[in-house]
C-alpha positions, -999 to 999 in steps of 0.1 A, spaced: 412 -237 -171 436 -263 -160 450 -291 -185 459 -314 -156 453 -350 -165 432 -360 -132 415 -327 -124 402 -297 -146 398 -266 -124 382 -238 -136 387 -210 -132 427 -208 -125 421 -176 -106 405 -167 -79 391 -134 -81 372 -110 -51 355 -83 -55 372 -64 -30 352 -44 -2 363 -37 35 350 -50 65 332 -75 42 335 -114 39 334 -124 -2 332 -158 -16 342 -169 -48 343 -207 -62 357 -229 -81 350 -260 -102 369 -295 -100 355 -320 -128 376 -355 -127 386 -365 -160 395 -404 -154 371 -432 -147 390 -435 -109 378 -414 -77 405 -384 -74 411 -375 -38 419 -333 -33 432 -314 -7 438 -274 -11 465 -254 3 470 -216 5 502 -191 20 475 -172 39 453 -196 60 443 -173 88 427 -153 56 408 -176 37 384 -207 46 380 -235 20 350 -258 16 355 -285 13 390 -284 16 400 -321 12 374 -346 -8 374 -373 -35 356 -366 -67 339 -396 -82 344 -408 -120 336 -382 -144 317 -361 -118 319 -326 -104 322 -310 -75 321 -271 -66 350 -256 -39 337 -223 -19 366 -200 -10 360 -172 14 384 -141 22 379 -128 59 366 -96 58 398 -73 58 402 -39 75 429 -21 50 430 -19 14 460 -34 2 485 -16 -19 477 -12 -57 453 -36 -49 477 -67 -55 470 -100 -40 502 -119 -34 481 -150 -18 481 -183 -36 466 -214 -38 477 -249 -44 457 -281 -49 465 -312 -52 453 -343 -69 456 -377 -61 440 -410 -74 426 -435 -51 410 -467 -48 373 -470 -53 353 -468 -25 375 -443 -5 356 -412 12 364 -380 23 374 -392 59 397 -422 43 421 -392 33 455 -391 47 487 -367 40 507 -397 24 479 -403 -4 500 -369 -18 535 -375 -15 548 -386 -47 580 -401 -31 558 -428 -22 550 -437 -62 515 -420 -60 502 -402 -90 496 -369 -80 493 -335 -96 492 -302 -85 481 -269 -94 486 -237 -83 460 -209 -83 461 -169 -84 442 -145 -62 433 -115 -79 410 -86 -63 386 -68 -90 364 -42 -88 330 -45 -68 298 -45 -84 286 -2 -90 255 5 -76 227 19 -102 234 53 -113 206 75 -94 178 89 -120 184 124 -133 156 144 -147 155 178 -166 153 208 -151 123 221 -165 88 205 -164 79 194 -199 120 200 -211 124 173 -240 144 145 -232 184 149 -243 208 125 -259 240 116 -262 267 104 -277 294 75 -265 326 73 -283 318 37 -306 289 61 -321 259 48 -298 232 75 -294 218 70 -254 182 84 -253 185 87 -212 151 106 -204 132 85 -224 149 56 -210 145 61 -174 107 77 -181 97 41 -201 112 23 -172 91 38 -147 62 39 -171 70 1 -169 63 3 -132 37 21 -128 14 -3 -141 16 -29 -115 3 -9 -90 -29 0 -110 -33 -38 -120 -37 -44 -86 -64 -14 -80 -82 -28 -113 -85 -63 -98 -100 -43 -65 -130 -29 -85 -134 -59 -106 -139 -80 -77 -160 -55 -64 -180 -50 -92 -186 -91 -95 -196 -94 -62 -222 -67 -66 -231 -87 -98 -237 -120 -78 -257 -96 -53 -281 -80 -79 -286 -118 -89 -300 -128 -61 -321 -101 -57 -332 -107 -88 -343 -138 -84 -359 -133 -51 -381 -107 -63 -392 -131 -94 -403 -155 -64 -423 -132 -49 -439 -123 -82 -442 -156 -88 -460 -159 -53 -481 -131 -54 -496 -142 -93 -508 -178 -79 -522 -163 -46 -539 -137 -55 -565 -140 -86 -583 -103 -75 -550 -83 -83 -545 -107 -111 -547 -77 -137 -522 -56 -118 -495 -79 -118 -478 -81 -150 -478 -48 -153 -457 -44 -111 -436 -71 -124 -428 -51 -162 -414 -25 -144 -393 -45 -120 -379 -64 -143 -373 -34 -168 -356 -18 -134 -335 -49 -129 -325 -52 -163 -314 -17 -163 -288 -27 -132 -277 -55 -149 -266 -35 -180 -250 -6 -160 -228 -30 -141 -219 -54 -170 -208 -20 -185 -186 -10 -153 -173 -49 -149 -162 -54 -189 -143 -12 -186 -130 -8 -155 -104 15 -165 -131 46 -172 -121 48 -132 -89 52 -136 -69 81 -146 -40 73 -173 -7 77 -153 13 105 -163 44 103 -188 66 121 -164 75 116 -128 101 138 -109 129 118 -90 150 138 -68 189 138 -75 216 133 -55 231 168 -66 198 181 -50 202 199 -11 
C-alpha cells in the first residue's frame, strides 16, 4: 500500500495469474486522502500489452475509485516467469469542478509548480487458480475409508470426506421428487374433497325426495361415508410420510478416476 500524500494505491503490485492465450484482469484501488479532487493518469513500458480503465480520471474528496488492468492474452511463457513490465501513476491536484475530459499533460509536470506525485507499480505473474482434484475411491466395494497424515500433524479422512460431500448432494435431487408426490398427493386430497362433498349432496337430495326409501338411507350413506373416511385417512397418511416411497440413498457412489482407461 502506497504512503503517498494525495493518493493511496493498493495494492503496489500488480499480479496475473498467468495462462496462455488468455486475457487476465487484475485491479487496483486509488482512495484520495485530501479534501481536493486528485486528477490521475497511468503509464506503463509495455502499452501494446496491457489496457488501463480508466486510464486518466479525477478522484473526488475522500472517495474511491477502482482501475482495471488487463494483460493481452500472450502466446509464450516468459522465462522464469519474470515480469519486467511496470507501471507508473501519477497524481495531481486540481481545482474543484474539473472532470475527466478537463485533463491535460501539463496538470503533471512539476516544472510548472504543480503538486504531483508519482508511484511506480510492479507486475508480478503467480500461479493460476488449480482445478479441483478429481475424486478417488477405493478399490474394493465396501473397503473402509483411509487416512492420512500431512506434515503439521493434520489427519485428512478423504473417503469420508468426498462420500459426505456427495451425500450432501444427493439430497437435492430427492427434495425435488418429494415435492412431486406431495403435490400429487394434495391435489388428489382436494379431488377426494369434492367428491366427498358431492356425494353428501346427493344424499342429502335423495333423503328430502324420497320418504318411501327413507329407511334405507342412513344406512347407503353409513357406508359411504365410512368408505370416504377410509380415503381420507390413507392419503393423509401418504401426504404427512412421503418418504416411505423413497429408497434411502446409498452411502457409497463410485466416481471414475482419471488413472482409469
Amino acid at each position: 500500500m502506497s504512503n503517498g500524500e494525495l493518493l493511496r494505491i493498493e495494492p503496489l503490485e500488480l499480479q496475473f495469474p498467468f495462462e496462455l492465450k488468455k486475457q487476465i484482469s487484475c485491479s487496483m484501488q486509488l482512495t484520495n486522502r485530501t479534501d481536493s479532487s486528485v486528477a490521475f493518469k497511468v503509464k506503463t513500458t509495455n502499452p501494446k500489452k496491457y489496457c488501463v480503465r480508466p486510464n486518466t480520471g479525477v478522484v473526488l474528496p475522500r472517495s474511491t475509485c477502482d482501475v482495471i488492468v488487463t494483460m493481452q492474452a500472450q502466446k509464450e511463457a516468459p522465462e522464469d516467469m519474470q515480469c519486467r513490465d511496470k507501471f507508473l501513476l501519477q497524481a495531481a491536484v486540481v481545482s474543484p469542478g474539473k472532470i475527466t475530459k478537463d485533463i491535460t499533460p501539463a496538470m503533471f509536470n512539476k516544472e510548472s509548480g504543480n503538486r504531483v506525485e508519482e508511484s511506480k507499480l510492479r507486475v508480478a505473474y503467480v500461479p493460476p487458480p488449480r482445478p479441483p482434484s478429481p475424486v478417488r475411491e477405493g478399490s474394493e466395494e465396501g473397503s473402509s475409508p483411509r487416512a492420512s497424515v500431512s506434515d503439521n500433524g493434520t489427519i485428512n479422512q478423504t473417503s469420508e470426506h468426498n462420500t459426505f460431500s456427495r451425500a450432501y448432494v444427493e439430497p437435492k435431487e430427492n427434495t425435488a421428487e418429494v415435492m412431486a408426490l406431495i403435490s400429487n398427493l394434495t391435489d388428489d386430497k382436494v379431488s377426494v374433497i369434492q367428491q366427498n362433498n358431492k356425494l353428501q349432496q346427493e344424499l342429502e337430495i335423495l333423503r328430502r325426495g324420497s320418504s318411501r326409501n327413507r329407511g334405507d338411507i342412513p344406512f347407503f350413506k353409513k357406508i359411504a361415508t365410512t368408505y370416504w373416511k377410509a380415503t381420507f385417512i390413507h392419503l393423509n397418511q401418504e401426504l404427512m410420510e412421503p418418504s416411505r416411497h423413497w429408497t434411502t440413498p446409498p452411502q457409497r457412489c463410485e466416481a471414475s478416476s482419471l488413472d482409469d482407461p
